[in-house]
C-alpha positions as CSV (number, residue, x, y, z in Angstrom):
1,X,19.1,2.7,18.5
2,X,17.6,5.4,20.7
3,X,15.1,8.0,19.3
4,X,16.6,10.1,16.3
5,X,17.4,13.7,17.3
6,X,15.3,16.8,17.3
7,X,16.3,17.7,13.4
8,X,17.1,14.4,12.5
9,X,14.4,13.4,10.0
10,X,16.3,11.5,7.7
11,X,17.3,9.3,10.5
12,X,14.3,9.0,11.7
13,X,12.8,7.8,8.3
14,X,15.8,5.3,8.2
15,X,15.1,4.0,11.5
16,X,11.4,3.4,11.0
17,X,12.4,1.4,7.9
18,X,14.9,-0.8,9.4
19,X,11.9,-1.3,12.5
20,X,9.1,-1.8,9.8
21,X,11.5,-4.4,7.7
22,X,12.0,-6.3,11.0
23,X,8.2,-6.5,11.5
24,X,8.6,-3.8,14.8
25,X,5.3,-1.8,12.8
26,X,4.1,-0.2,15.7
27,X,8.0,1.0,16.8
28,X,8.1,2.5,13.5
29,X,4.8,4.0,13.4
30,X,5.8,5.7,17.1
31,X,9.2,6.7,15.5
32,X,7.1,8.6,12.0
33,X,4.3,9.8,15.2
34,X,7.8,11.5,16.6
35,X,9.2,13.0,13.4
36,X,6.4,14.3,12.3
37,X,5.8,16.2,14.9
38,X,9.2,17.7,14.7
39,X,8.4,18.5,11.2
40,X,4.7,19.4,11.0
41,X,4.2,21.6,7.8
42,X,7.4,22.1,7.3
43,X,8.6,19.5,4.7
44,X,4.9,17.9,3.6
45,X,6.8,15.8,1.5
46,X,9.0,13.8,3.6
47,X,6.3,13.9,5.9
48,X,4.1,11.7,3.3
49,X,7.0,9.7,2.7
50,X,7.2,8.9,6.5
51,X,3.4,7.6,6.8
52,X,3.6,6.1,3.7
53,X,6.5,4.1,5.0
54,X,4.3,3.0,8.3
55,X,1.2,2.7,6.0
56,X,3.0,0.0,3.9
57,X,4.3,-2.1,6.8
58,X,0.8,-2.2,8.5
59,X,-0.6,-3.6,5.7
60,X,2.2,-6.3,4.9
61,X,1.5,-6.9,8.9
62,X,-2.2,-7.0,8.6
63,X,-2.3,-4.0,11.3
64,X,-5.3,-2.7,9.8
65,X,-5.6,0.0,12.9
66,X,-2.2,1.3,12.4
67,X,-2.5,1.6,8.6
68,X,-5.6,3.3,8.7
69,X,-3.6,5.8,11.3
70,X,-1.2,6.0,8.6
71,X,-3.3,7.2,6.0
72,X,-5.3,9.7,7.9
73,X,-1.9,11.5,8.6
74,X,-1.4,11.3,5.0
75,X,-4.5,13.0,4.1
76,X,-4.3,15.7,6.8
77,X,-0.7,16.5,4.8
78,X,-2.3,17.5,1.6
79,X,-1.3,18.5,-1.5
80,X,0.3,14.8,-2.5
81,X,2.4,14.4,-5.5
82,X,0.3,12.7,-7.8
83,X,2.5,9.3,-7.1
84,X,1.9,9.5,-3.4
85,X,-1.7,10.2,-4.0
86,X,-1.7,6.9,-6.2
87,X,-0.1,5.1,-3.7
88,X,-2.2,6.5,-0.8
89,X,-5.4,5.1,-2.5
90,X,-4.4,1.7,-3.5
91,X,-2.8,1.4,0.3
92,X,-6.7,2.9,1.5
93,X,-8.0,-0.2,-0.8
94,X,-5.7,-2.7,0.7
95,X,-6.8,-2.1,3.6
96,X,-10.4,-1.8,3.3
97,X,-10.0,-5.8,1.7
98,X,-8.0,-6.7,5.0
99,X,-11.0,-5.2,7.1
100,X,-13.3,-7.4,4.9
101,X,-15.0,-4.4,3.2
102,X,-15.2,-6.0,0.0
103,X,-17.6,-3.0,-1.7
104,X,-15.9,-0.2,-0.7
105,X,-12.4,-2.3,-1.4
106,X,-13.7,-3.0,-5.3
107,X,-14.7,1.1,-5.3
108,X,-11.5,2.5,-3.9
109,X,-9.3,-0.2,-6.0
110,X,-10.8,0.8,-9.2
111,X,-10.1,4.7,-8.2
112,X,-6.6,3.4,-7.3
113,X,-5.9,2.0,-10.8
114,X,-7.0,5.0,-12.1
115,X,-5.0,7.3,-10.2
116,X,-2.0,5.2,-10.8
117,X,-2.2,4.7,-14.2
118,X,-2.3,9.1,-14.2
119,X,0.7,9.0,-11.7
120,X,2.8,6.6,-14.0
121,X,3.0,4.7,-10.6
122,X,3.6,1.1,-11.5
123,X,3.7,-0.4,-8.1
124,X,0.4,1.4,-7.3
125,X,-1.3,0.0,-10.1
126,X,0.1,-3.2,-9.0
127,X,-1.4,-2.9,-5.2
128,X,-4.8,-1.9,-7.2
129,X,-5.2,-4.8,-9.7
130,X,-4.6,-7.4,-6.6
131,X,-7.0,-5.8,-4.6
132,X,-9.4,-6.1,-7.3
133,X,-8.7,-9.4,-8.3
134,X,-9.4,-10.2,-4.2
135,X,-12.7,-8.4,-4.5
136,X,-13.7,-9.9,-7.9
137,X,-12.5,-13.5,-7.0
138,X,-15.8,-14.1,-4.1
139,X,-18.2,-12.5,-7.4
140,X,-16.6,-14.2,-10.6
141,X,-13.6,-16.1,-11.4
142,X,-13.0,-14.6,-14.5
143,X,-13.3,-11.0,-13.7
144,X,-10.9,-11.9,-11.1
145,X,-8.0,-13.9,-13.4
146,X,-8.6,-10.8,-15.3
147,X,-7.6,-8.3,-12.8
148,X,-4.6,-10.6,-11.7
149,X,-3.6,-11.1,-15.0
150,X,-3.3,-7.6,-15.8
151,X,-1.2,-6.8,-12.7
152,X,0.7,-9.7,-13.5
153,X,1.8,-8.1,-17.0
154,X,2.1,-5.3,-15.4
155,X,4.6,-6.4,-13.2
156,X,6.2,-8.1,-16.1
157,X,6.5,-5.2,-18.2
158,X,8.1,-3.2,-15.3
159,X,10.4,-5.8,-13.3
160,X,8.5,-5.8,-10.4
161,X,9.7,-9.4,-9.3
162,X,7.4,-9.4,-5.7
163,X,4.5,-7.8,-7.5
164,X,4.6,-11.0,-10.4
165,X,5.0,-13.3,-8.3
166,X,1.9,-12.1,-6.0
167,X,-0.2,-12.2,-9.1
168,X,0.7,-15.2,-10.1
169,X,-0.2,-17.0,-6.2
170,X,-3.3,-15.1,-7.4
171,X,-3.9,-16.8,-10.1
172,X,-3.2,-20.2,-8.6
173,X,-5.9,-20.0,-6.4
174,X,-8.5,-19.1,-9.2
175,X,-7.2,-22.3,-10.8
176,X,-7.7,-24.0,-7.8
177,X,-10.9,-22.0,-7.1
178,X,-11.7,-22.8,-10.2
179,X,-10.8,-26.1,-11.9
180,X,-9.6,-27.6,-9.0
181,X,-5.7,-27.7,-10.6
């Protein structure tokens, strides 16, 4: 339970998923702040894995500070695999709608879609397509079914079980919003 060793960045990646999973975000982010260090340019991929990691549990944790830590380590590591890169933006989206930045949410979701539907990245798209149907949603209620809808087939299609049943709360509130149901 201590801090992983000096070339241990697998545990460390391990033990900042166990901390995020238990909801200890900023433990976890402190643990990637450690390994990275250690690793610096060395291995740019596992580095992006690592904030990617601490990115994702900020944002299920509403830490908006942390997650936007998160992905400005990401973009200083450059050079993303297309899938990371996908994931980045729809995570930069996310969080822009947690901060309340609606605009610049709808902007960097529609970006994120795009870049995820390049990547192949499934879950990305996913992310994207809720954010949208967020931002949509306070403009028009159908543009916003239409966007939930799409990530719920999405979903669907793929197995994503969390991601389906996201959209679908989605679109239980623009019923609600909507017809009162």
């Amino acid at each position: 339970l201590g801090p992983p060793p000096q070339d241990g960045p697998v545990a460390a990646e391990l033990l900042a998923e166990v901390l995020a999973a238990a909801g200890g975000v900023l433990d976890a982010a402190e643990i990637v702040r450690g390994a990275l260090d250690v690793l610096g340019a060395l291995n740019p991929t596992r580095s992006a894995r690592l904030s990617v990691l601490v990115v994702r549990a900020a944002v299920a944790a509403e830490r908006w500070a942390v997650a936007e830590d998160g992905l400005a380590q990401l973009q200083q590591t450059g050079g993303l695999h297309p899938a990371l890169s996908a994931e980045s933006a729809a995570r930069t989206a996310q969080t822009a709608i947690g901060r309340g930045d609606v605009e610049r949410a709808r902007r960097l979701a529609v970006e994120a879609v795009a870049l995820a539907n390049r990547a192949d990245s499934v879950e990305a798209a996913c992310a994207a397509w809720e954010v949208l149907g967020r931002a949509e949603r306070l403009r028009a209620l159908a543009a916003a079914r239409a966007a939930f809808q799409r990530g719920a087939a999405l979903a669907q299609e793929h197995g994503l079980a969390l991601w389906r049943l996201r959209a679908t709360h989605e679109l239980g509130t623009i019923d609600l919003l909507g017809e009162g149901r």
